[in-house]
Each structure stands twice: as C-alpha cells, then as structure tokens.
TORKOL-4160 file (C-alpha; in steps of 0.2 Angstrom, whole numbers, padded with zeros to 4 digits, m for minus):
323
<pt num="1" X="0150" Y="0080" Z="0587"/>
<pt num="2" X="0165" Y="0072" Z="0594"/>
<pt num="3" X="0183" Y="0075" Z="0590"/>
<pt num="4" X="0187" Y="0059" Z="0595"/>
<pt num="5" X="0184" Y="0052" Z="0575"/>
<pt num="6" X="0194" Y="0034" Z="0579"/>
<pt num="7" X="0186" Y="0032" Z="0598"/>
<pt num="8" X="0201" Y="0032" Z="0608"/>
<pt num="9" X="0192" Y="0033" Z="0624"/>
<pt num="10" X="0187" Y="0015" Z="0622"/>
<pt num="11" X="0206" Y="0012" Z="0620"/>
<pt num="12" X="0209" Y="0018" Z="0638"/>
<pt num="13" X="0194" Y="0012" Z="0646"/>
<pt num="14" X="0199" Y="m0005" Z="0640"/>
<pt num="15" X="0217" Y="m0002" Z="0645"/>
<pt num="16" X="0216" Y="m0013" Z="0659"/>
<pt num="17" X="0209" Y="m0027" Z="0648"/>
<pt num="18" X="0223" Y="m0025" Z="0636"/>
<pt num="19" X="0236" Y="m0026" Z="0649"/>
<pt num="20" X="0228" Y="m0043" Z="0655"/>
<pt num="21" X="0230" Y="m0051" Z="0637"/>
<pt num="22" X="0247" Y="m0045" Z="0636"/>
<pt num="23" X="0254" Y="m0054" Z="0652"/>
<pt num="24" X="0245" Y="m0070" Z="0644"/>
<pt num="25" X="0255" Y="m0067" Z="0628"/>
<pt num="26" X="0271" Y="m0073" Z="0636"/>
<pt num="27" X="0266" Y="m0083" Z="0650"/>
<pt num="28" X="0276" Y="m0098" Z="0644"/>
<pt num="29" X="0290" Y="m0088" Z="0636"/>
<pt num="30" X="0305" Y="m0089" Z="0638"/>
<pt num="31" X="0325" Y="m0088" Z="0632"/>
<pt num="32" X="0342" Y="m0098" Z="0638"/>
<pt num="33" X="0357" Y="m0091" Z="0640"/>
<pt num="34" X="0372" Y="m0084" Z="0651"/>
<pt num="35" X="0367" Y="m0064" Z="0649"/>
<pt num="36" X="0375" Y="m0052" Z="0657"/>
<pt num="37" X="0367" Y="m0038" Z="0651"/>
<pt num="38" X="0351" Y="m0036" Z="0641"/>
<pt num="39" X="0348" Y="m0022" Z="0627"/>
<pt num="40" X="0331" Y="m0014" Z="0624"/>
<pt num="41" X="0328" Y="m0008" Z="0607"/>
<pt num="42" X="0312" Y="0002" Z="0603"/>
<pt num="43" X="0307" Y="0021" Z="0597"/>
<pt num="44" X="0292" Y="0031" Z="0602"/>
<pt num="45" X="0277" Y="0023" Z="0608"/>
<pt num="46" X="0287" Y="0004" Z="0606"/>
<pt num="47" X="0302" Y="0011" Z="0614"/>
<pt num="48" X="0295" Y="0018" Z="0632"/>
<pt num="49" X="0295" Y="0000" Z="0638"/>
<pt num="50" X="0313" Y="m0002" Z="0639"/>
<pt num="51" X="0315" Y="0013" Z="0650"/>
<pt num="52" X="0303" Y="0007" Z="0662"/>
<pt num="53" X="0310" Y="m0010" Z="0662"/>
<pt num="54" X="0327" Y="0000" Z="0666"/>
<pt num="55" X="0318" Y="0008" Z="0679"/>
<pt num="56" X="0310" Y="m0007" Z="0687"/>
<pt num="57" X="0328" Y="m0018" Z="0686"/>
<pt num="58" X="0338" Y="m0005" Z="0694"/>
<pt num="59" X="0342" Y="m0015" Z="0710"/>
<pt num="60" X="0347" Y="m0029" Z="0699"/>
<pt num="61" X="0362" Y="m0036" Z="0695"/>
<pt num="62" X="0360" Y="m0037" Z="0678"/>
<pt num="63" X="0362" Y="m0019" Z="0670"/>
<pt num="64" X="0349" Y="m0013" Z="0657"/>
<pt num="65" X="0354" Y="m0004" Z="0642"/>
<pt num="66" X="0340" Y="0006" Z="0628"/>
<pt num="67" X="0344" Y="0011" Z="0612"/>
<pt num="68" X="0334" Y="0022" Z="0602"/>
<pt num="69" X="0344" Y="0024" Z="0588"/>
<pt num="70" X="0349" Y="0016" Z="0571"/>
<pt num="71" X="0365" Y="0006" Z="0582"/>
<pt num="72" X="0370" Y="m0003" Z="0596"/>
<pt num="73" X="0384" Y="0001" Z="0609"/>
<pt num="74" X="0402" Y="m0006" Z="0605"/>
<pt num="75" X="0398" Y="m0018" Z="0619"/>
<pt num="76" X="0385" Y="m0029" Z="0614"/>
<pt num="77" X="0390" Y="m0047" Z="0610"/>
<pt num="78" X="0386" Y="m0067" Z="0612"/>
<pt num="79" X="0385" Y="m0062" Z="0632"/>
<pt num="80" X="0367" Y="m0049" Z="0628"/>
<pt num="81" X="0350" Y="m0052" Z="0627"/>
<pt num="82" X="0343" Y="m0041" Z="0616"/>
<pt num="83" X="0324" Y="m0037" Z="0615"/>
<pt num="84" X="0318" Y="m0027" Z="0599"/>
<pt num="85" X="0300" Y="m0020" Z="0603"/>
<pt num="86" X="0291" Y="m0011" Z="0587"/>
<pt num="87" X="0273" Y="m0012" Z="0586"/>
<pt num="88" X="0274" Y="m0013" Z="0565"/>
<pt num="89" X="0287" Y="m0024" Z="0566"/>
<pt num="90" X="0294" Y="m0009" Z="0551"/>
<pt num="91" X="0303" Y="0005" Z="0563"/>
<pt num="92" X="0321" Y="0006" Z="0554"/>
<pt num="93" X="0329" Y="0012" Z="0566"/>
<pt num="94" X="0326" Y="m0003" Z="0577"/>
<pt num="95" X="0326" Y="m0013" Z="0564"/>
<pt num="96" X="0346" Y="m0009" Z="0559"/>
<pt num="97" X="0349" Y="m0010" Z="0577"/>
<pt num="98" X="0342" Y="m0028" Z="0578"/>
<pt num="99" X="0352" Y="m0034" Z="0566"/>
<pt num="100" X="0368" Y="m0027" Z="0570"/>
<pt num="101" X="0364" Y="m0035" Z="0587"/>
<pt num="102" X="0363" Y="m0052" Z="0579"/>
<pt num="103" X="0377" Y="m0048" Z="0569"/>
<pt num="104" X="0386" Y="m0049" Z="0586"/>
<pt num="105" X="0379" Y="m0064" Z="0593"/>
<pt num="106" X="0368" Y="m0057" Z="0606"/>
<pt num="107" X="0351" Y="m0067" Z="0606"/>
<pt num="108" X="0336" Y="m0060" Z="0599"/>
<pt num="109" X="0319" Y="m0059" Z="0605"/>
<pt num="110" X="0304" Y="m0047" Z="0597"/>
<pt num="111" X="0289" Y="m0041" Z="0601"/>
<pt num="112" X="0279" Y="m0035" Z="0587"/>
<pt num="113" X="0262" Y="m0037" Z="0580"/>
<pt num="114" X="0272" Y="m0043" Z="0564"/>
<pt num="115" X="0280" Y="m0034" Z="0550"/>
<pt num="116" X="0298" Y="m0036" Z="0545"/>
<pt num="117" X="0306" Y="m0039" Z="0562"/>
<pt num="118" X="0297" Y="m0054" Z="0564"/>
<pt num="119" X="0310" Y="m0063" Z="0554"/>
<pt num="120" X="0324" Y="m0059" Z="0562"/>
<pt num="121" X="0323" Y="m0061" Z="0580"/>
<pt num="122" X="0328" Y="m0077" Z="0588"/>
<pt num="123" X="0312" Y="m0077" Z="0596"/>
<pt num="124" X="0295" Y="m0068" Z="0594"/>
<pt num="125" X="0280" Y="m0062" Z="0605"/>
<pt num="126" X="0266" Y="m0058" Z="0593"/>
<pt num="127" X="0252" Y="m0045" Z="0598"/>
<pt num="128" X="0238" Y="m0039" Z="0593"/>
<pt num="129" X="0238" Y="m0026" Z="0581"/>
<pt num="130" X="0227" Y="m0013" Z="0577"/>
<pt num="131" X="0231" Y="0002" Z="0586"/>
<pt num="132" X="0242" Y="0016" Z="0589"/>
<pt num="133" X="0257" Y="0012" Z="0596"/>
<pt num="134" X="0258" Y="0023" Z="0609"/>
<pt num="135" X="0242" Y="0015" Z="0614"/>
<pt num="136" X="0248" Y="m0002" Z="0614"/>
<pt num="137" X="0259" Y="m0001" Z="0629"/>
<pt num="138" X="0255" Y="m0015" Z="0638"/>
<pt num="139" X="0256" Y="m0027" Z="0625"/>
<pt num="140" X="0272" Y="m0020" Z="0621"/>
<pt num="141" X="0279" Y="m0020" Z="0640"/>
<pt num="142" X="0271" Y="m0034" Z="0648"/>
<pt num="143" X="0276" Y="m0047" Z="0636"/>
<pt num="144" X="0296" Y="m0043" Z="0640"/>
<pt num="145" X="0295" Y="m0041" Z="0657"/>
<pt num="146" X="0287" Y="m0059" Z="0660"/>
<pt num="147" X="0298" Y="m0065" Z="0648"/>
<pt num="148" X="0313" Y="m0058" Z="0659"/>
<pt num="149" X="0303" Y="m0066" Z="0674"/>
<pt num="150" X="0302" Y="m0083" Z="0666"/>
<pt num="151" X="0318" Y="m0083" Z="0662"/>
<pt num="152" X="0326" Y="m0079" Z="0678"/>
<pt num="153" X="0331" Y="m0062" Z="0673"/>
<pt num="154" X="0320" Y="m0050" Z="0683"/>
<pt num="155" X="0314" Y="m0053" Z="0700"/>
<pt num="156" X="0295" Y="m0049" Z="0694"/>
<pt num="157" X="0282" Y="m0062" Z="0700"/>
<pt num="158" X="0263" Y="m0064" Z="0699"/>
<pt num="159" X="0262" Y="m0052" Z="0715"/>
<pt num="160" X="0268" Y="m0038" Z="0706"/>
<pt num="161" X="0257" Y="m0042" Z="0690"/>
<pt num="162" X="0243" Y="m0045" Z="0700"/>
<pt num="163" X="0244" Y="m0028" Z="0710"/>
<pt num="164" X="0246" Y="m0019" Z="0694"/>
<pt num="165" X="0230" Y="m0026" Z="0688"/>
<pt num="166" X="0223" Y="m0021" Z="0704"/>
<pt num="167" X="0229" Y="m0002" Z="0705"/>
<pt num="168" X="0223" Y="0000" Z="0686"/>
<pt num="169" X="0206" Y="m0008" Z="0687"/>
<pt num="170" X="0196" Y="0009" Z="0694"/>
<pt num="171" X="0195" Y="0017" Z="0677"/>
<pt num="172" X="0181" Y="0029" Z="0682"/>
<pt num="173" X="0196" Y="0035" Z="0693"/>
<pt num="174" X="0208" Y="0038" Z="0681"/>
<pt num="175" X="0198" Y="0047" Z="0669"/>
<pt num="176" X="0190" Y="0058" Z="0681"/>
<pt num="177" X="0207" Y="0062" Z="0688"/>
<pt num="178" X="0214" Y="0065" Z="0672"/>
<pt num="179" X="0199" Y="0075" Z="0664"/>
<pt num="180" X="0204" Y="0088" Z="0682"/>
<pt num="181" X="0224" Y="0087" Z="0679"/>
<pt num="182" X="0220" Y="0094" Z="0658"/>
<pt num="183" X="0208" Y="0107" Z="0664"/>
<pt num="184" X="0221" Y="0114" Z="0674"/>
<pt num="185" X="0235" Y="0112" Z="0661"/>
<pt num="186" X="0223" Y="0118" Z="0648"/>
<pt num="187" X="0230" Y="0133" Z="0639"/>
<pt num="188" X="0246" Y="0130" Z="0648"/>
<pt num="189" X="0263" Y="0120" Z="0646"/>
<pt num="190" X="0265" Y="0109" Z="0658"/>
<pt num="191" X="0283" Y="0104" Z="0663"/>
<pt num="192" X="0284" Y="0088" Z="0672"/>
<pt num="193" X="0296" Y="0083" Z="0684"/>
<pt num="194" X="0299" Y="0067" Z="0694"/>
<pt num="195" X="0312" Y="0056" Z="0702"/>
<pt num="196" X="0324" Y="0047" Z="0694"/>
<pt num="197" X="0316" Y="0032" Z="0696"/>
<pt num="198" X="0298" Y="0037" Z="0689"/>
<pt num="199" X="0307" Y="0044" Z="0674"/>
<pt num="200" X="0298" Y="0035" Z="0662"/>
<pt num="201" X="0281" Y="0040" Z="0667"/>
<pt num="202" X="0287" Y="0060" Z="0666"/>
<pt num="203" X="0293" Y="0057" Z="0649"/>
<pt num="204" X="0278" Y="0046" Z="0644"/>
<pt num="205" X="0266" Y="0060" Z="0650"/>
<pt num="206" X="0276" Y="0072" Z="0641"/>
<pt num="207" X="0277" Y="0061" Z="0624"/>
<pt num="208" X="0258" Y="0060" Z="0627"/>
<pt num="209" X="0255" Y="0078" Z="0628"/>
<pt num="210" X="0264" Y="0078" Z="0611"/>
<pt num="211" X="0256" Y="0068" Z="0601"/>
<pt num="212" X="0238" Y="0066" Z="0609"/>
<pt num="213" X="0235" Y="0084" Z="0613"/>
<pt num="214" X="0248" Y="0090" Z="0599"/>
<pt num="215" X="0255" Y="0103" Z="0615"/>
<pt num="216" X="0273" Y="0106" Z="0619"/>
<pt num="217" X="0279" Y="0098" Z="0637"/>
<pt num="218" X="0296" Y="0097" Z="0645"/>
<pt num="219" X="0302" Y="0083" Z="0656"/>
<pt num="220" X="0315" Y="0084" Z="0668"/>
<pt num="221" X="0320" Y="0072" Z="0683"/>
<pt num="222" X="0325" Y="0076" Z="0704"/>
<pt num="223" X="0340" Y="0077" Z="0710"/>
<pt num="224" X="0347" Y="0084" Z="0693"/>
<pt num="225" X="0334" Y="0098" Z="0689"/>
<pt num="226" X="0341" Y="0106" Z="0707"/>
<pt num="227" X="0357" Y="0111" Z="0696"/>
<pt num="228" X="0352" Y="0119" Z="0684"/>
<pt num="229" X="0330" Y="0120" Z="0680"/>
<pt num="230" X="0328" Y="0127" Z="0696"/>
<pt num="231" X="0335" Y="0142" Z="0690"/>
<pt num="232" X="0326" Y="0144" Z="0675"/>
<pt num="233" X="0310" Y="0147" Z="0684"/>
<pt num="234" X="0315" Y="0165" Z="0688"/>
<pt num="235" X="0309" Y="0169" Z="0673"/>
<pt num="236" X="0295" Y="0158" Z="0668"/>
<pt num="237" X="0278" Y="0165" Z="0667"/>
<pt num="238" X="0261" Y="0160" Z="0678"/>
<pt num="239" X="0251" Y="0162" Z="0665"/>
<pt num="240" X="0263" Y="0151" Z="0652"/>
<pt num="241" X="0267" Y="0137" Z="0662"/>
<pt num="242" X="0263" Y="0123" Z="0673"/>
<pt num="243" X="0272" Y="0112" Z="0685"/>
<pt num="244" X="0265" Y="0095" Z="0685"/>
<pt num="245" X="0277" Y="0085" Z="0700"/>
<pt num="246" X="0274" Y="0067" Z="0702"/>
<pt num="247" X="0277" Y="0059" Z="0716"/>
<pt num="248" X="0279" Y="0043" Z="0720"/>
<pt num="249" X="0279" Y="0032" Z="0740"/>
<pt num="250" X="0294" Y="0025" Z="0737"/>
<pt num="251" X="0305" Y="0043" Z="0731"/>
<pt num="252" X="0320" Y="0042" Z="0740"/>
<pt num="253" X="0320" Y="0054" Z="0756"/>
<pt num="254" X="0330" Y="0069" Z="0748"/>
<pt num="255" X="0320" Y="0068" Z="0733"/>
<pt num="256" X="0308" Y="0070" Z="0742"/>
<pt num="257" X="0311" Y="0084" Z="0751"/>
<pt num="258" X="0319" Y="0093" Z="0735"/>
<pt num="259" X="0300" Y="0092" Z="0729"/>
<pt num="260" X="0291" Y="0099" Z="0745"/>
<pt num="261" X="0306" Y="0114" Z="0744"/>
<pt num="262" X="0306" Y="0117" Z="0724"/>
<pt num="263" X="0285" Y="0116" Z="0726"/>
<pt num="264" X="0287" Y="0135" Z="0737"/>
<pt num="265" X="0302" Y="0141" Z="0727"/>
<pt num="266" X="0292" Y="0135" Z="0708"/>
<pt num="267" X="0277" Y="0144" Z="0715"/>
<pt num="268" X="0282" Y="0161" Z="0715"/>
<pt num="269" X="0280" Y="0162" Z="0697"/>
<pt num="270" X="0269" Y="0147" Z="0691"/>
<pt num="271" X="0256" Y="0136" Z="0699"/>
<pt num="272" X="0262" Y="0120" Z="0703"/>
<pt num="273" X="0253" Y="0104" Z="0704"/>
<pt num="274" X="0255" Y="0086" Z="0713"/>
<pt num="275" X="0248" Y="0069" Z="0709"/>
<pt num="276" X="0256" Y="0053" Z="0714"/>
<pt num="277" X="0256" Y="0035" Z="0710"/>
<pt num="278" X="0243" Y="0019" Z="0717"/>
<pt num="279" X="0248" Y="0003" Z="0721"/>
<pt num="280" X="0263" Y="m0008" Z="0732"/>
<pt num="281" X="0273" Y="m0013" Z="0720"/>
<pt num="282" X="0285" Y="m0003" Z="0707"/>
<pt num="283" X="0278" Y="m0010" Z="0692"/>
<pt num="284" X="0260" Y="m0005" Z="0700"/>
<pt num="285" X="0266" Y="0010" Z="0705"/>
<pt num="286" X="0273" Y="0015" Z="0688"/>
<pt num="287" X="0260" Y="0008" Z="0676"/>
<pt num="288" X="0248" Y="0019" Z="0688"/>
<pt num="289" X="0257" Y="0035" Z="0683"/>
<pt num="290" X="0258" Y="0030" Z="0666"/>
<pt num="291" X="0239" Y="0027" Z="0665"/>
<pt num="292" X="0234" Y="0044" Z="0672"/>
<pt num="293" X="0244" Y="0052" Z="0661"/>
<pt num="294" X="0238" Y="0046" Z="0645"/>
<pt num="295" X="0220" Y="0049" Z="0653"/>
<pt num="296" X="0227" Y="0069" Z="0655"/>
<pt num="297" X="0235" Y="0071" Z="0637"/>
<pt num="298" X="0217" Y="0063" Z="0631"/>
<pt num="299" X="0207" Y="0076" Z="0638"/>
<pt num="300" X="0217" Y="0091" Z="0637"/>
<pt num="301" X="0215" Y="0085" Z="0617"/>
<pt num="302" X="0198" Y="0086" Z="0619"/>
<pt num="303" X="0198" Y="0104" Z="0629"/>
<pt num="304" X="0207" Y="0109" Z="0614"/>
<pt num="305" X="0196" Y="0103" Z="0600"/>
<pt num="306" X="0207" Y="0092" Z="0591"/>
<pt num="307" X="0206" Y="0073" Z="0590"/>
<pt num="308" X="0219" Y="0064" Z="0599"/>
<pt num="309" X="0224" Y="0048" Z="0586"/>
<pt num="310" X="0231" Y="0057" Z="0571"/>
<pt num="311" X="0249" Y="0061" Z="0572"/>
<pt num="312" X="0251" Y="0072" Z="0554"/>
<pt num="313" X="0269" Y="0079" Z="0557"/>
<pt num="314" X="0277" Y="0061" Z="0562"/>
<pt num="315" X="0268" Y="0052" Z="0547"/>
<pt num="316" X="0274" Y="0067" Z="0536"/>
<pt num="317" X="0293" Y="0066" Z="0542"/>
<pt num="318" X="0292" Y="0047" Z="0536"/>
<pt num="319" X="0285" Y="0048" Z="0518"/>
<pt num="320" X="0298" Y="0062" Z="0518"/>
<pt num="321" X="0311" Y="0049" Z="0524"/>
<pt num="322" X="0306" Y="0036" Z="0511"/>
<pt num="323" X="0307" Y="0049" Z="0495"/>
C-alpha cells in the first residue's frame, strides 16, 4: 500500500510538462516603466522564485530585492517593479507587503492561481491551481522571468527556456538519481552546501527535505561557510550527518577549490556527497538542481514511510494564526 495517498510522483514526473505551460502563461506579458529595481515578494513554496530570479539577474544592472515578510524595505517607491508571487493568492504576509508596495507607487504584477491578491496587483498571471505550492514552481517562476524578458528587464531569451526544457526532459534520470541520493541520506541529516550562486537550489533542497520527508536539513553557502561551518565539523558525527555539495560548471574557481578542499577535511567525520547541475545555461543549470532535489526529498519520504503532500504542523500554525 503506497504512502503516496495524493500521487505526488505523477507531480514530478509531469514536472517538465508543467514547466512548458507555465512559460506559455506569460508569453505576451508584459509591464512599462522606468524601473530601477524590482521587488519579489513570496513565502514558502511561492517565495523560492524570487531568490532564483536574484540569482539568475546578478550580472544585471538592475538589482533584485526579496522580501519575505509582512513589509517592504524603506526604498521602494514609483521607481520598483514589484512582483507578488502566492499560489492562493491568500498568503498575509505577501499580501500586506503588496499593498504597502502599491501604497508607494511601485507597480504591481501577481502571479497567483487567484485568491485575494488578484485584486490588487496592477497586473495578473493566473495559473493553474490545484497543487501544493511547493509543487508548483514553475508556474510560479516561469511566468516572472518571461515577464522580466518581455519587458526588457532580464537578459533571458528562448535559448535559455529552451535548454532548460531540454536538461529537465530525462525524468527517468532524475528520479533514479534521486531515489540513490535519499538512500544515502536516509537516516541521516543532510547539510547542503553550495555556492553563492546555486543558493536557491541548496535551500530549495533543504525546504524540500522539510516539508516532503518531514526531516531536519541545514543550508549553508561557499565562500562564507569557510569562516565559520567549517569548524563546526570537528564535532559532527558520521553516523548523524551527511554532506550533500552541489556543484555547479560554472562556480567560480576559488569556490571551487574550497569544495574539493572542505570534501577531505568534511570527510574525517561524516561522509560527504557530490552531485552537480545539467544543462548550458544558468536557468537550465539551476532548474536542474532544483529538479533533483525535489526528486531526493520525495524518496527519502518514502524510505521513511510517511507521505510526502501533507504538511500538518504549517497548516496547524495557520488556524492558530486565525484564532
């Protein structure tokens, strides 16, 4: 008898599919304006899209800012483009963000499957509803960043779209992959570390492990963990923890010879595993990281007997919220 009560396998396997629906969702969107910054606003599952859109704008002139709380920094204004991403269109905290955003002229744009922000954004991206939101992160990414690309404010094009869709398609891959990675996290916690720039996939894979496989995991990020994690391994235990590194083509040099350093020095007292990202471009790169990791939290669920949708503490904590 499965575990998997709400079939979230079929979710992943038809990951790839959802991700091509959600690039047609905005294929003729777009804003106008004189921006020099944008805002991404999202929690959870909804929010994990603005910090890989940070990641993939880095090199751009245009800074991106995330906020995941209830307000917005003192310096957003008529000069911001502000993107509210919430998969109910109900989270509060996004919610009194967005509107403190429009309070101060910044221009709206949501991306929702409907729900109460819907009627207060300048513009909207409706997507289908239905799931999770932590399963929903291409409709929830996708639609923003070929907005951004529409709109001139992102140097993505149909290259890097269409080489994501490319790196994602072999889903036999990915789930076998991932099926190895939980057997060897299984009975563990892993602690994940990347670079900077693949952040958002280490933290993904981390929220993942939480709310899939209801299992502690860390994050942490190269060069930074060199100052102070590093040290923290003399007292870890092999038989408690995991390393999980992952790597990417395009790490800078020093990161990556951090990792190949801190792989020997982490493995005198826990194991330490490496998998790295598919695909040319960043967004191919990243999305690939991101793929294999929901693949890994899923399974490890299933090693540990407990089905992977349900998330009974954060639905708890929000009933609580609303007494």
């Amino acid at each position: 008898m499965t575990v998997d009560t709400s079939n979230m396998r079929q979710v992943l396997v038809d990951f790839p599919k959802q991700c091509a629906e959600a690039l047609a969702l905005a294929e003729t969107v777009s804003v106008k304006g004189a921006f020099s910054k944008i805002l991404v606003l999202g929690m959870g599952g909804s929010g994990i899209g603005g910090a890989i859109i940070q990641a993939l704008l880095h090199d751009s002139a245009l800074p991106v800012f995330t906020s995941k709380e209830y307000d917005v920094p003192g310096f957003i204004g008529a000069d911001t483009l502000a993107l509210a991403v919430s998969y109910s269109g109900n989270t509060e905290e996004t919610l009194s963000a967005l509107e403190q955003a429009a309070a101060r002229g910044a221009a709206t744009v949501a991306i929702t499957s409907g729900g109460e922000i819907a009627s207060k954004a300048g513009t909207v991206v409706r997507v289908p509803g239905g799931l999770q939101p932590r399963c929903a992160v291409g409709y929830l990414l996708l639609p923003a960043l070929r907005l951004l690309a529409n709109s001139g404010l992102a140097q993505i094009g149909e290259k890097d779209f269409s080489d994501m869709m490319d790196t994602l398609a072999d889903t036999v891959s990915y789930e076998r992959e991932g099926k190895a990675l939980a057997g060897r996290l299984y009975g563990r916690v892993p602690v994940i570390h990347t670079s900077e720039r693949m952040a958002p996939a280490g933290y993904r894979f981390k929220c993942q492990i939480n709310e899939n496989a209801k299992h502690p995991a860390y994050h942490h990020v190269y060069p930074e963990l060199c100052h102070n994690e590093l040290v923290g391994f003399a007292g870890m235990e092999r038989e408690r923890f995991t390393v999980v590194t992952m790597r990417d083509s395009m790490d800078h040099e020093r990161v990556a010879r951090r990792m190949d350093i801190c792989a020997k020095l982490f493995g005198e007292t826990v194991d330490v595993l490496e998998i790295k990202s598919r695909g040319a471009s960043a967004l191919a790169r990243m999305m690939s990281l991101v793929y294999l990791g929901d693949w890994a939290s899923y399974e490890l669920a299933l090693l540990k007997k407990l089905d992977p949708t349900p998330v009974t503490l954060i639905e708890s904590l929000k009933k609580t919220l609303k007494g």
